[in-house]
Legacy VTK file of the C-alpha trace (Angstrom):
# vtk DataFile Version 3.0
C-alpha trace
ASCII
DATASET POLYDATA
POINTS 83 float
-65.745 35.640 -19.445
-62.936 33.988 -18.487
-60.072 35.055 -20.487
-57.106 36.593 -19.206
-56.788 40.671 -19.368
-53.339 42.394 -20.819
-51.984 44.350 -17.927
-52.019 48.085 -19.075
-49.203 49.646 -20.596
-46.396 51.469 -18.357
-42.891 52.932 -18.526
-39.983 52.599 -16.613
-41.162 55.718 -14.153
-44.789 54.198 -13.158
-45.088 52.565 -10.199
-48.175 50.711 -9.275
-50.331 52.155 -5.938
-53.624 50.095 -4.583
-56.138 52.066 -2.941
-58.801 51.299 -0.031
-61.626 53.513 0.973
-62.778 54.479 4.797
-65.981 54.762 5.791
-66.465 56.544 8.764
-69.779 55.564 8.994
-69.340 52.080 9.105
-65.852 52.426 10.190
-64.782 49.920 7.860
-62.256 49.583 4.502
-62.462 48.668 1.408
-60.695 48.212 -1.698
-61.768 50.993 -4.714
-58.709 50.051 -7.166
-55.096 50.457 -8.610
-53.449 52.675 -10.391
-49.730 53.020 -12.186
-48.755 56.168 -11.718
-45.352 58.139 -12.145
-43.194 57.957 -9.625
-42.175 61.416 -9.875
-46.084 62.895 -10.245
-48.049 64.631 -7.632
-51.296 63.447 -5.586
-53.053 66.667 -7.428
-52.340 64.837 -10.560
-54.807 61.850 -10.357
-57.206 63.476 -8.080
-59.624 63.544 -10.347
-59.231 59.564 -10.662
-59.163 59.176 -7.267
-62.538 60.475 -6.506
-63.927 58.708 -9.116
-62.768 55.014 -8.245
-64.171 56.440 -4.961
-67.857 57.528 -6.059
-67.230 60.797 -5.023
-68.208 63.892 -7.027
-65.162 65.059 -9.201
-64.275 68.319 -6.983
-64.506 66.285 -3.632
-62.495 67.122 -1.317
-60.106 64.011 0.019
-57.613 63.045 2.324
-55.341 60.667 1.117
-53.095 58.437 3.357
-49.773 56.149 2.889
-50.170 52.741 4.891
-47.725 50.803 3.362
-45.139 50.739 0.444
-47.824 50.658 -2.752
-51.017 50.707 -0.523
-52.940 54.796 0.208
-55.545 55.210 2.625
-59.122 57.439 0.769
-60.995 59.729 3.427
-63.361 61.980 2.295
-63.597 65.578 3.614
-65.921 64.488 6.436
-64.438 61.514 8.221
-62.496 61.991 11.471
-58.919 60.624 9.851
-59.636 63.944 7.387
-57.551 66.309 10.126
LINES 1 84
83 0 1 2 3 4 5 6 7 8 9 10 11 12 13 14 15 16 17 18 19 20 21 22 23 24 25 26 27 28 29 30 31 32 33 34 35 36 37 38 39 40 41 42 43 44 45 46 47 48 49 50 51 52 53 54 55 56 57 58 59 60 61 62 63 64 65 66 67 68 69 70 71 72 73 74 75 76 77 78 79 80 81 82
């Protein structure tokens, strides 16, 4: 289908973050989604969100990393950026 898709609804205090995945297997990226968020929230606060867009089992532990204004890094508990 395609027709075009409203963008979801925000405030004034969201800000929108992409997200990529590591594999340290494969030792490659990729992209698992967006989110708007609020700007003045904490990581802990879409965790749950975060593993999910991720495949991981809700009470996975993760690493998350900033590479860029907007774009986080995903690591789960075993990959060698998780330090």
């Amino acid at each position: 289908d395609l027709c075009p898709i409203a963008p979801p609804e925000k405030t004034k205090d969201d800000i929108l973050l992409f997200f990529k995945l590591y594999d340290p297997e494969k030792e490659e990226l990729r992209y698992v989604g967006r989110l708007f968020v609020n700007s003045t929230g904490k990581p802990s606060e879409i965790l749950a969100r975060l593993n999910k867009m991720a495949r991981y089992d809700p009470d996975e532990e993760i690493g998350l990393y900033e590479k860029g204004k907007g774009l986080f890094l995903l690591a789960s508990s075993g990959s060698d950026l998780y330090e």
